[in-house]
N, C-alpha and C positions, 0 to 999 in steps of 0.2 A: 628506560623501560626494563622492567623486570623479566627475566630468562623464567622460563619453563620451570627449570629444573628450581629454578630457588624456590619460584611458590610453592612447590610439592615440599622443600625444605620446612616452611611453615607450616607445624604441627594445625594449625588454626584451620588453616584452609585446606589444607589434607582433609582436614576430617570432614568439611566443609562439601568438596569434592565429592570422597567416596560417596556419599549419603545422595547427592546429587544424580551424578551421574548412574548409581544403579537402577534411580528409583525413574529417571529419563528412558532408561535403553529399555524398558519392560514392554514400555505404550508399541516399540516400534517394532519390537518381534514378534506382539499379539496382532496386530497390523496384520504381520505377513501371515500367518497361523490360519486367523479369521479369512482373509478375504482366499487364500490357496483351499480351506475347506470347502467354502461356498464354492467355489468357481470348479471342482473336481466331485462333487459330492455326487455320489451313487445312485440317488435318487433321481438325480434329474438329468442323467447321461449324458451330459454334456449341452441342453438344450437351451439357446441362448436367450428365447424368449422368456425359460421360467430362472434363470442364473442373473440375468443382468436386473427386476424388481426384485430379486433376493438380496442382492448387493447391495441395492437403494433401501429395503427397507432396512438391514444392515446398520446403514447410517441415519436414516431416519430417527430409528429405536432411540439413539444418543442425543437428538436435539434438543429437546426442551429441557433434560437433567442436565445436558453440559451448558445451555445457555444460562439457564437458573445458577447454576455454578458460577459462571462466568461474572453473571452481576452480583453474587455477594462474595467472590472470594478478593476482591482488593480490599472492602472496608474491614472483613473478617481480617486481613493480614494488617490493617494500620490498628486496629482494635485488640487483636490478640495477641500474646505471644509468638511469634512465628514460628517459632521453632515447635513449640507444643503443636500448633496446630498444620507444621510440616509431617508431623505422628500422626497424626489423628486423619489426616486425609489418605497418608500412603497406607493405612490399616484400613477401610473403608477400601482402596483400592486391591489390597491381601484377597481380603473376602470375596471379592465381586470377581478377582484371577481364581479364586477357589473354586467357585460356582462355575466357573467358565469348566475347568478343569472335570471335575465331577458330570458335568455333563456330558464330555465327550467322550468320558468314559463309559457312561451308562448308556449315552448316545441311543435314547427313545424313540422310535420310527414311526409313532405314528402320524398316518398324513391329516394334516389340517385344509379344506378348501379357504382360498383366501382369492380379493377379490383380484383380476388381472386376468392374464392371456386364459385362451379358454384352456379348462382342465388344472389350471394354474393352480397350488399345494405348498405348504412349510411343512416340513417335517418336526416333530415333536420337539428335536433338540435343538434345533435351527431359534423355534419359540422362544426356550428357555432360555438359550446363550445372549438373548437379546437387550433382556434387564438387566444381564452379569454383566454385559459388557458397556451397559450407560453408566452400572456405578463406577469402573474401571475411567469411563471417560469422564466421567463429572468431577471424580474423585485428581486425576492427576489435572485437570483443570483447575480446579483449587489448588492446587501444590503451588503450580507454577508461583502465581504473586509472590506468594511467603518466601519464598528461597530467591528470588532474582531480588527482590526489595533487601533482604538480606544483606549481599552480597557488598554494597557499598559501604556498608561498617565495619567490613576489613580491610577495603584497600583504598587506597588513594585511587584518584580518577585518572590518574596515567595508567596505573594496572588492570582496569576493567576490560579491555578489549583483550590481554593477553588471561585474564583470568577465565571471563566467557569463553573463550576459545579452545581454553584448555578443559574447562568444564564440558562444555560440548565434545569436544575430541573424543575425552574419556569414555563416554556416554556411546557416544558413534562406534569406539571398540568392543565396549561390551555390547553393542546392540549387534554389531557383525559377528562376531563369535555366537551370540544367541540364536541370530538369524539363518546360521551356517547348521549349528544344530538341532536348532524345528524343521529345517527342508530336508537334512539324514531323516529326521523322524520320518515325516512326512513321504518321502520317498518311497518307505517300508509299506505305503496303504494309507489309506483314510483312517482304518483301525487304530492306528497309531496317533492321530491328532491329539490326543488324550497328553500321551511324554512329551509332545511340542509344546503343547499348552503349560505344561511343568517348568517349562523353562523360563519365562518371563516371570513365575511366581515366584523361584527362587529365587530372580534379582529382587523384587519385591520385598520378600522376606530379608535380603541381606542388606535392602535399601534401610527397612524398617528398625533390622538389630544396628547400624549404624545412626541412624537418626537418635536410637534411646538412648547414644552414645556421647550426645551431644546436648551439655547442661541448660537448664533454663535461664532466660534472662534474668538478670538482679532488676530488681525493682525500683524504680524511682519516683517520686513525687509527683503529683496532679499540676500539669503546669496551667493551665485552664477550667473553667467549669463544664461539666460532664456532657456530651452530646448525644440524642441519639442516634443508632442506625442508622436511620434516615438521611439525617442531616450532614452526618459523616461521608455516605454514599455522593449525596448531593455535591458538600465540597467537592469531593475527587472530578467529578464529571465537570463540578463549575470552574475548576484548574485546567481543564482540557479543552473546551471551550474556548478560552481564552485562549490559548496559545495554538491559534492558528496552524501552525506548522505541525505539532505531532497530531491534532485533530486529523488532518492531511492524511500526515503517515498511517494514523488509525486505518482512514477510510480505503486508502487503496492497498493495506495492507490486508482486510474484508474482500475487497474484490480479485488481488492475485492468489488468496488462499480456496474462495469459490472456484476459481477457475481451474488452476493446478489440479485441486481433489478432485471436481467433475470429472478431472481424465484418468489421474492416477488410481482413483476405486475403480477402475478398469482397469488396473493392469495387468491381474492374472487372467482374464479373458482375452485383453488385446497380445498377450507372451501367446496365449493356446491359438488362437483362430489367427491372429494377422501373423503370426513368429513362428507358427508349428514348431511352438516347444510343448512337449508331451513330458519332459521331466522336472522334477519339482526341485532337482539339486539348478538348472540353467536358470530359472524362477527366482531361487534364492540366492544366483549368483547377478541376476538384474538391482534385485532391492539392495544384495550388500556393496556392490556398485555404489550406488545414488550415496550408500551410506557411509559408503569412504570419502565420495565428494565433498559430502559434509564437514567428513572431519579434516580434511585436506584445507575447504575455505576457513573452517572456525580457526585452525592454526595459523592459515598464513595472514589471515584479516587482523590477527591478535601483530603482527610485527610489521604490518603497515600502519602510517600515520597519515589515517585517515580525517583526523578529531573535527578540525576546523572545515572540510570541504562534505560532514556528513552526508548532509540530504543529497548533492551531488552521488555521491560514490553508491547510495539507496536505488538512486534511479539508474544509473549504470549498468548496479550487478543484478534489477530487475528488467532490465531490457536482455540481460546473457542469459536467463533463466525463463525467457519466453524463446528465446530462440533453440534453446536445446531442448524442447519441449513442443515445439514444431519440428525439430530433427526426428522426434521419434513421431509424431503425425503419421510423416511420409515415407517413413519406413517400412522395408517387406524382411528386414534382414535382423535375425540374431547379433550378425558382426559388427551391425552399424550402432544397435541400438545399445548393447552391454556398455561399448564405450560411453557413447554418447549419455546413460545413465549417470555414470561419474560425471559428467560435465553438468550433468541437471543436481546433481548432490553438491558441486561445489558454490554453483551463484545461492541458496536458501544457506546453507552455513556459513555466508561472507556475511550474508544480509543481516540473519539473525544477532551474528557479532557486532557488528554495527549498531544496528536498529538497541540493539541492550545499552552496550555500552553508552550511549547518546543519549538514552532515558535514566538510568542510571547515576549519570553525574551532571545533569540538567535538573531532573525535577526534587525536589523539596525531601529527604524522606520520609518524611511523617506521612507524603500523600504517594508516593513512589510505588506501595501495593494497589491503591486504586487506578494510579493513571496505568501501571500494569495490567490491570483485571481490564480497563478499558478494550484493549487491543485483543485481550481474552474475546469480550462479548463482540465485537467488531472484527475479528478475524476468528479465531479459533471456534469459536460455537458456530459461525456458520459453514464448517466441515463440513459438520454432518450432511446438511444444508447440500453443499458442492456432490457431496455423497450420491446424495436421493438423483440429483440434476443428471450427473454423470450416466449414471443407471437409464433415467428415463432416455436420454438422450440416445445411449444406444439400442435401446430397444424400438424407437421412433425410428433412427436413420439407419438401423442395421448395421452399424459397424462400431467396433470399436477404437478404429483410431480417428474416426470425426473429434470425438472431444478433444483430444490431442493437439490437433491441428486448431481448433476455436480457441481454445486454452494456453498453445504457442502464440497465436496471433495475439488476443486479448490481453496476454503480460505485456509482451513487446507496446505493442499499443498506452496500456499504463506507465510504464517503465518514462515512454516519452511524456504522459500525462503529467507524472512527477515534473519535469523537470520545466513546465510551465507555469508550476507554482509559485511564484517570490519567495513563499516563506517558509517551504519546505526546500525549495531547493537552495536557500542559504544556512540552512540547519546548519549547525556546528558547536561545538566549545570547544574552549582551552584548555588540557589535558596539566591537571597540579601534579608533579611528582613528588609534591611530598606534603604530609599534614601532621597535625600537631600530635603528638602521641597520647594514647588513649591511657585517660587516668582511672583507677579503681574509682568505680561509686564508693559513695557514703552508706555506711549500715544502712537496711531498711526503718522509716520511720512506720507509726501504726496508720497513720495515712497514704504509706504508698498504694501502687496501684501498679500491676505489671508495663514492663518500657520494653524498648526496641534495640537494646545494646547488645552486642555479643559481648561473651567474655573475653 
């Protein structure tokens, strides 16, 4: 197993990294940015009936672009260049943090009626931030395929759990440090949302001048005749399909991400009303919690030898991450819950490192961005989705740590779900330490056609 410190040795994956990890920690500061505006915004005093459908629509706004996203960015990544089109999404997500930004600066007041609680209103800029923020979420929804599919053409498949791990780490630093300074912003006023919003752009921008840092693939020869879209899409899905066991993982990876976001887009409201925290630095000392957890599991999951007992070890650390997610349910205490956030950051960064690694050096990679984009449309696009649910939920039951507690229970409950599967719960591979060394291509001929090789 490869040490930390060597792969950063590797010029390749260095740079591999940087571009990586900046262009990850942006999605997770505008996170806290977004939902601390909403849930403090001036306009609506604190009143939970018009805060918690604001939140929900919040998430709403992003579903149908990040779902659409979801299903063409694996074929887009086995079709295109990766790397060009790792650009071409993080610029697309530039613009939509610009817009974000500009608006909270101009920050427009006028009230819109919108349908909901009686009297119930979006403010002007509340509107606009809405569209900025689905390209932001469409846009790093497409990232993801290209860059994970990526990642296996540099290393051997012993390296991938400690490679993931370290990629995520990275990502969870910068997203703490970002996080620490949009809640100073944030602190100073609402007026200030505007310099918070600056911060996740700058990663952004330095995700992007890194990315243009990183050559395009050499080209190589047509090794079959030409496919459409379509059919390209189809294979992916008809590969996943068949293999029982990550179909599995897909599916109840869809349902703990539904349930987790129902509760966590509540968590600046369930910090203010169940926590009486009134400051926006304890807020941001909650998220960077969770977000150390993270980076705590991605490293230590990278120097366990997991390979062979996957699907096990999947259901495991989705049974720890239901239960620290019912800790904060039943909570009335700041002191319980800070920790207990770390606890909840560490089982999603064990998982992630796993669940990667396990796809990664399992599936094919010619088809490696599709079965990724899979888990995109199956998990990730139904955020939003978990978003809206959260929202309604506490506006229906009145409180915000209900979701919490249905959300704790409901993993836990999966968690065992998995582990009644045959074919996920025998998930595993053999972890190669070593492969054959990557030879120069051959000059371009005038029939190539762009390939999938890093340099």
């Amino acid at each position: 197993m490869t040490s930390y410190g060597s792969l950063l040795a590797n010029p390749r994956v260095r740079r591999f990294a940087i571009a990586g990890s900046f262009s990850y920690a942006a999605p997770a500061a505008l996170v806290l940015i977004l939902v601390w505006t909403i849930a403090t915004a001036p306009e609506y005093a604190g009143q939970l009936n018009f805060v918690a459908p604001t939140l929900a629509f919040e998430g709403l706004a992003a579903t149908i672009p990040t779902l659409v996203a979801a299903v063409v960015s694996g074929t887009l990544a086995d079709r295109m260049e990766r790397r060009r089109l790792m650009r071409l999404t993080n610029a697309l997500a530039v613009s939509g943090m610009f817009g974000i930004v500009l608006d909270l600066f101009f920050r427009p007041e006028m009230r819109v009626a919108f349908p909901g609680p009686s009297g119930y209103f979006l403010p002007l800029w509340m509107i606009l931030m809405f569209p900025a923020w689905a390209a932001v979420s469409a846009a790093t929804t497409m990232f993801r395929p290209a860059y994970n599919a990526a990642l296996p053409k540099l290393l051997p498949s012993s390296d991938l759990a400690s490679a993931n791990g370290l990629i995520f780490a990275l990502s969870i630093g910068l997203s703490v440090g970002a996080s620490l300074a949009a809640t100073g912003s944030l602190a100073l006023g609402t007026s200030r949302s505007f310099v918070a919003a600056s911060i996740p752009l700058a990663l952004l921008l330095i995700a992007q001048v890194a990315l243009g840092g990183i050559g395009e693939d050499r080209p190589h020869p047509p090794t079959g005749p030409r496919s459409t879209f379509v059919q390209d899409a189809r294979r992916g899905y008809g590969y996943l399909w068949r293999r029982k066991a990550l179909l599995q993982l897909t599916l109840t990876a869809l349902a703990i991400n539904s349930l987790t976001t129902a509760a966590f887009v509540e968590l600046g409201l369930y910090a203010t009303s169940t926590l009486g925290v009134s400051n926006a630095i304890l807020y941001g000392g909650m998220v960077t919690g969770s977000s150390i957890g993270v980076a705590i599991g991605s490293l230590a999951m990278g120097r366990i030898r997991f390979e062979r007992v996957a699907g096990r070890t999947l259901a495991l650390v989705t049974a720890g991450e239901g239960v620290s997610v019912l800790i904060l349910g039943l909570s009335h205490s700041i002191w319980i819950s800070l920790p207990d956030m770390v606890l909840f950051g560490i089982f999603p960064g064990m998982y992630m490192t796993v669940f990667l690694a396990t796809l990664q050096a399992t599936v094919p990679n010619e088809l490696l961005g599709r079965v990724l984009a899979a888990d995109e449309v199956g998990s990730y696009a139904m955020v939003p989705v978990g978003q809206y649910l959260g929202g309604i939920l506490t506006l229906v039951l009145g409180s915000a740590q209900t979701p919490f507690i249905l959300a704790g229970v409901g993993t836990i409950l999966i968690g065992g779900l998995m582990i009644a599967f045959p074919q996920l719960r025998s998930l595993g591979f053999d972890p190669a330490p070593h492969r054959t060394p990557v030879v120069p291509d051959p000059p371009p001929t005038p029939s190539a056609v762009p390939g999938e090789t890093l340099p």
